[in-house]
C-alpha positions, 0 to 999 in steps of 0.5 A, a space after each residue: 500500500 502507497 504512504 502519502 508522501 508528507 508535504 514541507 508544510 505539514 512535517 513543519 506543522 507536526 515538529 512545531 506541535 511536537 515541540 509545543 508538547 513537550 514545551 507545555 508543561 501541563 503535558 507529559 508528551 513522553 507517550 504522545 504521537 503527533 501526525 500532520 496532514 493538511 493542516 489536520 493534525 492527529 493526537 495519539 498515544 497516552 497521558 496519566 490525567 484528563 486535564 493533561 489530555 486537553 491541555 495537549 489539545 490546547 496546545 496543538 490549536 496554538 501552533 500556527 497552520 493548525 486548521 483541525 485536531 483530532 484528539 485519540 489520546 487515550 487517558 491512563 491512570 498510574 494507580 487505578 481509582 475506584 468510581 466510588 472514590 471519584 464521585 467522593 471527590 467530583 462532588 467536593 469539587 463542585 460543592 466548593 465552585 462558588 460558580 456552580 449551581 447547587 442543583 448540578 450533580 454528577 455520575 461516575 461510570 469507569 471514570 466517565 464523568 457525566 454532568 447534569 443539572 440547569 444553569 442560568 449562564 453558559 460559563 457556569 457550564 463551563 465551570 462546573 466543567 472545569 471544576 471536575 476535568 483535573 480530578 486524578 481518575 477522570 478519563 472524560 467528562 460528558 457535560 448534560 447540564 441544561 440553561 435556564 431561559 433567559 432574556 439577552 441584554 440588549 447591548 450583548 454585541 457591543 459587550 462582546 465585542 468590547 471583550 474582544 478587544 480587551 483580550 490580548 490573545 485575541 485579533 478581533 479586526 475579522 470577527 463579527 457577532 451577531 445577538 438573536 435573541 438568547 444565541 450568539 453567532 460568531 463570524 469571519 476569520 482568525 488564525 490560530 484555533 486558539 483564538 477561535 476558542 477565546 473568541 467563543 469564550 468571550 462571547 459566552 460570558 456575555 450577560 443573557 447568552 445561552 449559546 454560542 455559534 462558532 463558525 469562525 474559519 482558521 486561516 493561517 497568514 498568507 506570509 506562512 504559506 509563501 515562506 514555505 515556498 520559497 
């Protein structure tokens, strides 16, 4: 069977994430794979913790050229955990976030963390979220919380906006919101996945927002690409 030969752009790609990896040092990339394929790049091998498992992610949608990631990295555990002993520790996890709400609750199955209940804000989702992914044990995280209905404000795209430009990470010149009702949806072009995620995140702790749209393309500067050629 014929292997596609890799192009200049896509080993430059793969080494720059490998290097990121082993850069970050919420990764233990002593077990990861990483491959390269059109700006499609595929995490795999093993990591000890779930969080590890998504800071890897997170550092691969930092590199510039990256357009997606498919995250195969399997979580491991050095000592193995009780389900019973997880959810002893979940439940204390969301119990002292002051964020999340005291009607959210949560079930264990072999490691599998799934999140229930309803919030008034999408980033008390995302907290209750946060506030379980770092517990050692946790090989994944399946969040089933629910929003409230709720009234948007009525400047939610001037806010959003006003927290774009506050976020230094974040070039918010090619990115447009648009408010209907309760949903957000967001538009036009940045050129990392990282900076479509902050875009998301911003756009999320806006006051009334239920959801968020993403439809932001990832377009890496022209300059990287005529580099490559030359």
């Amino acid at each position: 069977m014929a292997t596609a030969k890799l192009s200049d752009i896509d080993v430059r790609i793969r080494d720059a994430v490998t290097q990121q990896l082993e850069w970050d040092p919420e990764v233990d990339a002593s077990a990861i794979g990483v491959t390269a394929q059109d700006g499609a790049v595929t995490l795999t091998g093993y990591i000890d913790t779930y969080a590890s498992k998504l800071a890897a992610e997170r550092a691969a949608k930092g590199v510039r050229g990256v357009l997606a990631v498919a995250n195969d990295i399997e979580v491991r555990l050095k000592l193995e955990r009780t389900d019973a002993d997880i959810a002893h520790d979940v439940a204390r996890s969301l119990e002292l976030r002051s964020t999340v709400p005291d009607n959210v609750q949560a079930t264990v199955h072999h490691g599998h963390v799934t999140l229930t209940g309803e919030a008034m804000w999408e980033f008390q989702r995302r907290d209750a979220e946060k506030a379980v992914r770092h517990i050692r044990g946790v090989c994944n995280v399946v969040n089933r919380i629910g929003l409230a209905p709720g009234v948007a404000a009525r400047d939610v795209r001037r806010r959003i906006l006003d927290a774009f430009h506050r976020t230094a990470d974040l070039d918010a010149r090619h990115v447009t919101a648009h408010a209907a009702g309760n949903v957000v949806t967001l538009t036009g072009h940045v050129s990392t996945w990282l900076q479509r995620d902050i875009a998301e995140r911003a756009a999320a702790g806006a006051s009334g927002i239920r959801r968020v749209d993403n439809l932001i393309a990832v377009e890496p500067p022209v300059e990287a690409e005529e580099e490559e050629i030359c």
